[in-house]
N, C-alpha and C positions, 0 to 999 in steps of 0.2 A: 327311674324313681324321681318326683318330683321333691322341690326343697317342703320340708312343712314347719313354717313360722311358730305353727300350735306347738308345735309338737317339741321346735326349741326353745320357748317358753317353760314347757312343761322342766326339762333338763334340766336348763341353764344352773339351778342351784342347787343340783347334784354336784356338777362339773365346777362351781364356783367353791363348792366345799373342796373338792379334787386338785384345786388351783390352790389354796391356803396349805396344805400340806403339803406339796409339791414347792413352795414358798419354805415354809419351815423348814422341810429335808433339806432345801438349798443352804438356806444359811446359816442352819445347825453343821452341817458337813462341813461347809466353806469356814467356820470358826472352829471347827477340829484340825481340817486340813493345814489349818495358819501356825495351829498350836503347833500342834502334833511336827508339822514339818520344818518349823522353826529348832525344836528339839532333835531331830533327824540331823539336819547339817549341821547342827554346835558336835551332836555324840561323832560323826565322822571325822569332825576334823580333832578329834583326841586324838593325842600322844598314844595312848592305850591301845593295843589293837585287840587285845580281849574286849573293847569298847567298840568298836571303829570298824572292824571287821565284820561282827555279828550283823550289827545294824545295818551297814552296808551292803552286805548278802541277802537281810530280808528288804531290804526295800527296793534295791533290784530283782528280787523275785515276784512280789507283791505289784511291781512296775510295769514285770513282764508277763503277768497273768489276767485274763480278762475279769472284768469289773465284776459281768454276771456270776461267773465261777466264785469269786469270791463272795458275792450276796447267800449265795445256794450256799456254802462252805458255814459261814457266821449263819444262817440264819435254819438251814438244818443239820449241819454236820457235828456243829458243838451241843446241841442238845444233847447229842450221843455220851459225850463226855459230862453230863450233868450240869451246860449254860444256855441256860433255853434266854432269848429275850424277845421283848416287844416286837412288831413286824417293823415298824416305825424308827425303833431305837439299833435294829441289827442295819438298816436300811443309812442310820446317820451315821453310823462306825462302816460301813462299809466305802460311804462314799468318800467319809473323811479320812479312812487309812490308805484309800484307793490315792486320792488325790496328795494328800498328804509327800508320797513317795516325789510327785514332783512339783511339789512347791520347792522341798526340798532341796533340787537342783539349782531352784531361784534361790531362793535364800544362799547357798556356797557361793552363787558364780559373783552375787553382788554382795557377801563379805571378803573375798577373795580378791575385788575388785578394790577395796577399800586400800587404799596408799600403807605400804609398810608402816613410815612414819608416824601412824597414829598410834597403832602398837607400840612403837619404841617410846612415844611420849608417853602413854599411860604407864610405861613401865618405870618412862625417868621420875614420874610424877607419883610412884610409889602405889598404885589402885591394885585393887586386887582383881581378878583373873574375873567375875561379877561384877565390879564395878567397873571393868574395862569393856567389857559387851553391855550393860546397859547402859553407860555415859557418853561410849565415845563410841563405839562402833554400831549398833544398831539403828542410834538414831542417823548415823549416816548412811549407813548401807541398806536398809528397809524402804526409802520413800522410792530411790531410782526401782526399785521391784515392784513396787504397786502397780502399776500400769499390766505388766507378765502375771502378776497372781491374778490380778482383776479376771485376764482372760481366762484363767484353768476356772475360775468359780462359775462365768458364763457355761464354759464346757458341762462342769456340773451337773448346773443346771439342764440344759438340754439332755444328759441322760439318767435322768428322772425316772422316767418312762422305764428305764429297767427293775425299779423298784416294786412295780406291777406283780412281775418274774416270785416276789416275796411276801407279795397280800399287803403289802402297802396300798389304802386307798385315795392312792396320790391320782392328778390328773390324767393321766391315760387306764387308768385299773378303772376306773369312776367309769369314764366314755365307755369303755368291754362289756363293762358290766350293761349298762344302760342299752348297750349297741345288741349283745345276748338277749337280755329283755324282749327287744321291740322288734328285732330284727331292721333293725334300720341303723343303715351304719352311716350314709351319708355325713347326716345331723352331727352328729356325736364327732364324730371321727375330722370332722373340718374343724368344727371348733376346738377339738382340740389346738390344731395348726394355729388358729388365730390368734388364742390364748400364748402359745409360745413365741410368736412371729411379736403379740405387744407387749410381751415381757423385755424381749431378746433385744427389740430395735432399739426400746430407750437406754439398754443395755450397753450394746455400741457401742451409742453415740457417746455414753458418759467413759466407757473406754477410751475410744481417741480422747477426749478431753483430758484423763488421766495421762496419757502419753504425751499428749503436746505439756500439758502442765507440769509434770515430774521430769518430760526430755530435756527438759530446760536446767535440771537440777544436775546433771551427769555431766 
């Protein structure tokens, strides 16, 4: 099968529509995963283990179950229970609770990392358990992780494409469809590749830059 220029033409802003919410789910997910998992390692490291235990059970679980499973679960198994949502919106809670579990990790290992010492000052200096995690400890122990979350949200990203799995008409659901259509999957189906390859590379590159930039903070 020969390439046909017309015929990627014709595509292109199917597939360019497919690329924007493919964008979206990323960095809709990627700002739940930050939230969501920023709140994951404070509730673990509680005193409480009526606290500390639940949470750390489901997010080991949720850790250890594949992504897809989970999309199918949120996107048709709660309707059963009477929570039916968007394809879009089961699609950003999945990839944000998916990921979420390990940003999580990042977040303990570089507050955990933070020098006792700051704790004992915030405590000689009177702040409350609040103003200790937003004054003194987050601003210090967040930037050395930037560089480790940057990478899970690339991850993310590249699996996108399972959102298809849930009638999201993100980047590869778009190319299927169009590829169904025509019978022609060459077209479709490379440019998908291309589209991820000039997302992913400036992606990278601006990774290592967070690394060498923030390595220098640690």
């Amino acid at each position: 099968m020969e390439w046909d220029w017309a015929f990627v033409r014709e595509i292109l802003p199917t597939l360019l529509q497919g690329v924007k919410i493919t964008i979206l789910a990323t960095v809709l997910g990627s700002i739940v995963a930050a939230i969501l998992g920023l709140g994951i390692a404070i509730a673990r490291r509680s005193r409480n283990p009526l606290l500390a235990k639940p949470i750390g059970g489901i997010a080991e679980f949720i850790r250890g179950t594949p992504l897809l499973v989970q999309l199918y679960f949120i996107f048709y198994v709660l309707p059963d229970v009477g929570i039916k949502l968007p394809a879009l919106t089961a699609g950003v809670i999945g990839l944000g609770l998916h990921y979420a579990t390990y940003t999580a990790v990042v977040y303990r290992a570089g507050i955990d990392n933070l020098a006792r010492g700051q704790w004992e000052a915030a405590k000689a200096c009177n702040l409350t358990a609040r103003q200790t995690w937003i004054h003194i400890v987050l601003p210090q122990a967040i930037p050395p992780m930037i560089p480790a979350l940057a990478n899970y949200f690339i991850a993310m990203f590249k699996e996108t494409p399972l959102l298809s799995a849930i009638t999201v008409l993100e980047l590869m659901n778009q190319a299927k469809s169009v590829a169904n259509d025509s019978y022609r999957y060459i077209e479709p189906m490379t440019l998908v590749g291309v589209f991820f390859l000039a997302i992913s590379v400036p992606s990278v590159i601006a990774l290592r830059w967070l690394e060498r930039r923030f390595g220098r903070l640690q």
